[in-house]
N, C-alpha and C positions, 0 to 999 in steps of 0.2 A: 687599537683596532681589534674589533672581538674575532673571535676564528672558531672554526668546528671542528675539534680534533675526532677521528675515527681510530676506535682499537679494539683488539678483542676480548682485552679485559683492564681495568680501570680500576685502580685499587686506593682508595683513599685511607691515608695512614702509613707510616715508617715505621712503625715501633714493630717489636719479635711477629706480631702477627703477618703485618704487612710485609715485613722485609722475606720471611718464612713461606708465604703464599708464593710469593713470586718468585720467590727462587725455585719452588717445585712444579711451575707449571712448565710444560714445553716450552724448548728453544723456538719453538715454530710460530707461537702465538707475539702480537704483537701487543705487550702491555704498557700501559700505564701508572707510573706510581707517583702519588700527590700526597706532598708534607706543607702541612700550614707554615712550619719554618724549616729549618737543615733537616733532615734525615736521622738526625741523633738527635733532633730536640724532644721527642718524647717521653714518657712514664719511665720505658724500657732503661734507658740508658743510665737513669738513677738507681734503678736496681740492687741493694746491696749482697740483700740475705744468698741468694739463689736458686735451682730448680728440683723441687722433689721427683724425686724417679725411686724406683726400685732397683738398683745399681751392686749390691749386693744381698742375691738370695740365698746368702748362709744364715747372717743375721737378721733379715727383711723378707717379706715377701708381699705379694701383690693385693692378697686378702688384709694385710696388716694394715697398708696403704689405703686400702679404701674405708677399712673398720675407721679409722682415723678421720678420712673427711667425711665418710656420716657421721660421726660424734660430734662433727665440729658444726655441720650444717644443720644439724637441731631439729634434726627431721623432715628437712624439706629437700633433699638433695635426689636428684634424679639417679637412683642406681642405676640404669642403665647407660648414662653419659659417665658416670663418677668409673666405672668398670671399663671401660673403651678408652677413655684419656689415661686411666691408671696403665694400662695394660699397655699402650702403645705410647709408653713414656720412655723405655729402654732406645726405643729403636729414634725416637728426637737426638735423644741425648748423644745418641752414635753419630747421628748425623751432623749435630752441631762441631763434635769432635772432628768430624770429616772437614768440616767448614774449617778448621783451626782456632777454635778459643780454646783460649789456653786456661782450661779449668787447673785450680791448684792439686798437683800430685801429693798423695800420700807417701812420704818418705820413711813409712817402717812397711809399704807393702810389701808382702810377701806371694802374692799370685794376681793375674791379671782384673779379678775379680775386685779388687781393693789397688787399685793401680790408682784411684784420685781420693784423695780426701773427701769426705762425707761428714757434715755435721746435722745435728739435730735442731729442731726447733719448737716451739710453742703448741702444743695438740699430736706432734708426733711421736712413735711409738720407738723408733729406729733411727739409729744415722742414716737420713736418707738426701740431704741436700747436697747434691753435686755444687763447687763455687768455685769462682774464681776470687779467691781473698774476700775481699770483702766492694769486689767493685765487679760484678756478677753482670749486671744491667751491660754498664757499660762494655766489657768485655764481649756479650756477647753483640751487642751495638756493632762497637767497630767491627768488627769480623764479617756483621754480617752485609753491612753497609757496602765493605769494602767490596764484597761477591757482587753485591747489585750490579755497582758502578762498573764491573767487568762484561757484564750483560749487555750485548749487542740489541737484544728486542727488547729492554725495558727502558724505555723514556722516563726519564726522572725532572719531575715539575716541583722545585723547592721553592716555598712561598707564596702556597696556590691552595688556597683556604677554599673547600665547598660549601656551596651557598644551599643549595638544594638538588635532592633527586629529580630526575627526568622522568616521566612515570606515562605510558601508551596511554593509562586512566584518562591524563587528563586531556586528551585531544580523541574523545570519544571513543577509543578501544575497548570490546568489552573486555575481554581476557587482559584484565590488566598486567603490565608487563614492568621492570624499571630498563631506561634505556640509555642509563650514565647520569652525571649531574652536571648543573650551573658548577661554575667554580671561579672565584677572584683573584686575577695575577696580583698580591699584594703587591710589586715595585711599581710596576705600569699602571694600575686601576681600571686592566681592561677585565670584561668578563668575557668566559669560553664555554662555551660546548664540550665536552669531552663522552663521545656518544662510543657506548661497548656492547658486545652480548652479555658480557657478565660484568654488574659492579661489585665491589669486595666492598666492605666496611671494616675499616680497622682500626676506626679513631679512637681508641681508648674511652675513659672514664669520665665520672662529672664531679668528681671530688673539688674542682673550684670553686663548687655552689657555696661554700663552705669557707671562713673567716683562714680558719687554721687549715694546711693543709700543708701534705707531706710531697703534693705533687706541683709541678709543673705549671706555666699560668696557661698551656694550650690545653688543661685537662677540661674543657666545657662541654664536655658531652653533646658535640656537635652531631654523631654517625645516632647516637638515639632520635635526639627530636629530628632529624630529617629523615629516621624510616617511619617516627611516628608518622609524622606531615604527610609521609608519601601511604599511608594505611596500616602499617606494619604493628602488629600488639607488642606492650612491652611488658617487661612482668619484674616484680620482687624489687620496685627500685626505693624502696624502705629501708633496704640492709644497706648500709653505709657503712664500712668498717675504719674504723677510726684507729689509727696505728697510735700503741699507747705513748712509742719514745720518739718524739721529736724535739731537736734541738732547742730549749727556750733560749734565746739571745735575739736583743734585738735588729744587727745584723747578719744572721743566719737565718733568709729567707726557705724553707719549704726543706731543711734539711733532715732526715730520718738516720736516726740510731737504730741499725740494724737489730732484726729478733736473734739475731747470731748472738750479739752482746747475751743476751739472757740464755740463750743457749749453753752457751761456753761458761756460764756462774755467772754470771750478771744479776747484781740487786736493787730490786728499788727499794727505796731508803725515804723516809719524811725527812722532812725539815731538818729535825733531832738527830737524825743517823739512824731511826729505829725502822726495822722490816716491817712491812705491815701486809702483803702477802699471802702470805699463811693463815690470817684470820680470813682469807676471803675466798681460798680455795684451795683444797689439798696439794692441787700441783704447784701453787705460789709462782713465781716468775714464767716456770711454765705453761700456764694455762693460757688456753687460748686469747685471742687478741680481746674480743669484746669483755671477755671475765675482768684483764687485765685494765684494759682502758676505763670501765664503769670504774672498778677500785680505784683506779687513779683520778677520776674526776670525781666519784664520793668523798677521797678524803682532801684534794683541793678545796672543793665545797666545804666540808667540814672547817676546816682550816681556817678558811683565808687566804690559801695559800699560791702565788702567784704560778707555782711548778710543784715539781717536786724532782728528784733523784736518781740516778742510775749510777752505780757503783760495781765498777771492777778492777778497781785497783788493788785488791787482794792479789790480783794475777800478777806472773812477773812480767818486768817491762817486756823481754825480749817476745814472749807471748803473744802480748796485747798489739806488740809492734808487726809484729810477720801473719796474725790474724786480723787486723782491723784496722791496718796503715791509712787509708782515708780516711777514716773517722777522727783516729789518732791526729792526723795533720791539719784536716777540717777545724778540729777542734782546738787544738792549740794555735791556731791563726787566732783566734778569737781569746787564745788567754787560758785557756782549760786544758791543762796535763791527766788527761784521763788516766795515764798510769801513777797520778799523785790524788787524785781527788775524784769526785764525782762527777757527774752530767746533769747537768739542769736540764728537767722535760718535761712537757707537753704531750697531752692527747693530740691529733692532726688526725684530719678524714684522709681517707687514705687510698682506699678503695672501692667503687662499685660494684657490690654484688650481682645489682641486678641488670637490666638491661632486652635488647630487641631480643623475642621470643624467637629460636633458631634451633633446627635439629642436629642431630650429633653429625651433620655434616656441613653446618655454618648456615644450611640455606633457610629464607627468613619466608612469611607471609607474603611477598611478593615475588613474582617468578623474575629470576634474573639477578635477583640482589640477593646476598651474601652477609653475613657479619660475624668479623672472628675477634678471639681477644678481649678485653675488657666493656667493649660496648653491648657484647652478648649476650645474652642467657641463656646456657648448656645447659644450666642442672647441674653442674658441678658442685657450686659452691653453695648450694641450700642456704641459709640463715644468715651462716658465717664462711667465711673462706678458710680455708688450712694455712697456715703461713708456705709461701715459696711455691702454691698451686698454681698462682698466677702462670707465671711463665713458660709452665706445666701446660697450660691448657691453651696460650698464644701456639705454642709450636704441636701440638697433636691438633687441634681444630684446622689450622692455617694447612698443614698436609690432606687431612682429610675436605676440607673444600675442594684443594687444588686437585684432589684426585676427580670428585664428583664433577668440577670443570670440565675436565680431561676425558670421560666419562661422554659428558652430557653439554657440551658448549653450544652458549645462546646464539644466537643472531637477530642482525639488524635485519634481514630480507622484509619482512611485516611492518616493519615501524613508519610511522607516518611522522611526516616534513617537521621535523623540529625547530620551530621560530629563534632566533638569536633571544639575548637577553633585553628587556625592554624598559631602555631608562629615557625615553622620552617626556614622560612625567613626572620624574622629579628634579631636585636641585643637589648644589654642593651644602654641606650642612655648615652652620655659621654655629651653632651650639654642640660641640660635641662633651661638652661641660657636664650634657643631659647623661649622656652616653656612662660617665666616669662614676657619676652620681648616683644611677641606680643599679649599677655594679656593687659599690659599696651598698650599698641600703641592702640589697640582694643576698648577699654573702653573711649582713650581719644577723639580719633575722633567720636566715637557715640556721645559723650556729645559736644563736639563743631560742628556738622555736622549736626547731629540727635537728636537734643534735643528739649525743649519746643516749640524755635521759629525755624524755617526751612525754607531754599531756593532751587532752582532750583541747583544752581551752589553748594551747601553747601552736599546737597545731591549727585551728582555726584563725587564728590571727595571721599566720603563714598565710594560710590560703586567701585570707582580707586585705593583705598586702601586696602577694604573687598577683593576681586577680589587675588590681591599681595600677601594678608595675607592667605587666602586660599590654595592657590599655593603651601607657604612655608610649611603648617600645612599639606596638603595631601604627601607631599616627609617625611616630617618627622614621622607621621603614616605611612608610609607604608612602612620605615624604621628601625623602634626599637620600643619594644614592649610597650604597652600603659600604662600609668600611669589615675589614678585619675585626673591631672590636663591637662593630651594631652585628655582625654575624655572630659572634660569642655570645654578645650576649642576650641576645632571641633564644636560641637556642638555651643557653645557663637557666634563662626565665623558665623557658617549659619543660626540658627536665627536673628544673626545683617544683615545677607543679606538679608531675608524675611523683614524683619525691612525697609530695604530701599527699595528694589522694590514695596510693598508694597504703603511706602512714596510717591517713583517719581509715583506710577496708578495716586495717589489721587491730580486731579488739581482743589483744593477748602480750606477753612480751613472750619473743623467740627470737634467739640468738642477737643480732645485732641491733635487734628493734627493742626496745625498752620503754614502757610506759608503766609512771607512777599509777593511773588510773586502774589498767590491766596487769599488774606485776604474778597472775599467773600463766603458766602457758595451758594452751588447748590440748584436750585431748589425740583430735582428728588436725593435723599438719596440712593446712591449703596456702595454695601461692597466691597474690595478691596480681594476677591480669588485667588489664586494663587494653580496651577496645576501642581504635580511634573511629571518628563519625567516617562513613563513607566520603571518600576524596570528593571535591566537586570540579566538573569541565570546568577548564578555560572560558567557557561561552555564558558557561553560570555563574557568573562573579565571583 
């Protein structure tokens, strides 16, 4: 049976954003919060590395922090977000501590200032990642999970995938408004209403687009293509950062070898045993993610070679054990004694840089809708991201929305009579074969078309394919009624096409975007924007 849920805010997504938002808005308001599956099934909870902050300004400071992620974002990065999320990254970090995760303590501190362990990573300047060991994600997951489920006004919807926004546009209001989304109970198969003043968007990234990847199978960049659909610009979704060390085995699905590892000494190594590194960049392991990832799929290429290396076992066992215990374990399930031998790895996409265009306080082109966390675009992470910014920028964005809620809360008074969901015209589907089929096709051509390295002609085939695929996916929505995975992959399809038009703007390489065609960068640094058609009424077909 479908139903019309009323609340006064509606947050789609669990992960640090989501969980983050909703624990800062008033006890008073009544929310909503919806996970396509549990509440820890997102990005968030695989987390290894950690959260950069400015935690000690003896050795660190706020200007260091940010010189860092302009270097990293290759000139595109919005100084005025990259200065706001830097600055108001102390005061998360306290917060999450208030929460209780149990970040790992420095045990030679000597002043309250150096009270948790700090390590460095890839582009950074300083010890500045706060962690817990090396399972960061997940630590602060439970913890934060656990505060929800204590929450008397937040209603928790596990397994309730959004179909689409609610949008006043489309039942002739001019002052377009969003007024909540469709959303599908995956167990039941019913669809609901769930109508707010304010919707949050927190669904993460679209790294699934993508064969290899480091993430999760709910990363389909669902919160993007549904603000596109509902009018919303999206911007920079060219920068795909492809995380250099993932696990190659073939069953260890979407597992990441943390940037800690190279942080801490960690070497990649060919074939041979030999560094190769240093020939491609003065900071060798530590260079930023995309330096490392091209080297590592240059000399695959080169090669022949199916992987390549990760090497720190020079460390002592007891080291490798009390810094990297899940990886350590991960790993040796599968047969690999990291403190005896190496890591076989893989580039994997990894992260979204780009996403729905949103101001430094999460709110998007449409009035009422929200988007924080990986589905965003702040400006933060220009070209390339800084390793351990992510989670960095879930929990400073996801406060600062909740405050401008708090501030400035929407209402339904104006909204006009929202129709249930209308499945009178289609059927149950007897081919979902279609469905599995051009998922695959999907996934392969982004990674051989739209991957690390990129051309002209490489790119156009994408879009000769996306295009086909679409075609197929729209006759078969709007034929038989939606599942969980015809919603992913609608969605996966038109993000992979933001993905590539995005691509063919951009005639330069910068930062995570790389074309043999254009292997230099421009002088003058512009984002690559893209502007959906005006929405059409309900009554306009």
């Amino acid at each position: 049976m479908q139903k019309s849920y009323l609340y006064d805010v509606v947050i789609i997504g669990s992960g640090a954003a989501g969980l983050t938002l909703a624990l800062h808005l008033p006890s008073r308001y009544r929310i909503a919060l919806l996970s396509k599956d549990s509440l820890s099934a997102g990005s968030t909870y695989g987390a290894q590395g950690g959260v950069a902050a400015v935690l000690n300004e003896i050795e660190d400071s706020f200007e260091q922090h940010t010189e860092d992620t302009l270097i990293a974002g290759a000139g595109l990065c919005k100084k005025q977000a990259v200065d706001y999320i830097v600055k108001n990254g102390q005061e998360s970090i306290h917060w999450l501590i208030d929460q209780g995760v149990p970040f790992t303590a420095n045990k030679q501190a000597t002043s309250s200032e150096k009270e948790y362990h700090l390590t460095k990573e890839g582009g950074h300047s300083a010890r500045r990642i706060i962690h817990a060991a090396d399972a960061t994600g997940k630590a602060i997951s439970d913890t934060l999970v656990q505060s929800v489920r204590k929450q008397h006004n937040i209603d928790i919807y596990e397994h309730h995938i959004a179909i689409d926004l609610i949008t006043s546009g489309k039942f002739g209001v001019s002052n377009n408004s969003c007024l909540g989304a469709y959303a599908l109970d995956c167990k039941t198969g019913n669809i609901h209403n769930f109508l707010s003043g304010d919707t949050i968007l927190a669904s993460g990234g679209a790294s699934k687009a993508y064969l290899y990847t480091s993430n999760t199978d709910g990363a389909t960049g669902d919160g993007i293509a549904m603000a596109w659909r509902a009018g919303c610009r999206v911007a920079n979704m060219e920068f795909n950062q492809f995380h250099p060390t993932c696990l190659y085995h073939p069953n260890a699905k979407s597992f990441l070898i943390s940037e800690a590892v190279r942080g801490e000494g960690g070497r990649l190594l060919l074939p041979n045993g030999q560094r190769f590194m240093p020939s491609f960049d003065q900071r060798a392991e530590l260079a930023p993610r995309d330096i490392v990832a091209r080297a590592i799929d240059h000399e695959m290429k080169r090669l022949g070679a199916d992987c390549l290396f990760l090497d720190i076992s020079h460390k002592p066992d007891s080291f490798i054990k009390s810094h990297f215990p899940t990886i350590f374990e991960r790993c040796l399930s599968f047969g690999i004694d990291i403190s005896r031998e190496p890591i076989p790895i893989v580039p994997a996409a990894h992260y979204t840089c780009g996403g729905i265009v949103t101001q430094c306080n999460g709110a998007t082109d449409l009035n009422n809708l929200f988007a924080v966390g990986e589905c965003a675009f702040t400006g933060l992470h220009g070209a390339n991201r800084l390793a351990s910014n992510s989670l960095l920028e879930c929990l400073v964005m996801a406060q600062s929305a909740a405050k401008t809620i708090e501030r400035q809360p929407g209402s339904l008074s104006q909204a006009p009579s929202i129709p249930q969901w209308d499945e009178s015209r289609v059927t149950d589907s007897d081919e979902d074969v279609v469905i599995s089929h051009n998922w695959d096709e999907l996934r392969r051509f982004m990674w051989n078309y739209v991957g690390i390295v990129r051309t002209d002609k490489r790119l156009q085939r994408a879009l000769n394919r996306i295009t086909l695929l679409q075609a197929e996916i729209h006759e078969f929505y709007s034929n038989y009624k939606v599942s969980s995975d015809l919603i992913e992959l609608r969605n996966l399809a038109k993000v992979s096409e933001l993905i590539i038009r995005c691509a063919m703007s951009r005639k330069e390489s910068r930062g995570l975007h790389y074309s043999l065609d254009y292997p230099y960068c421009n002088k003058q640094a512009e984002d690559s924007i893209l502007v959906p058609e005006p929405i059409k009424r309900f009554s306009d077909g």
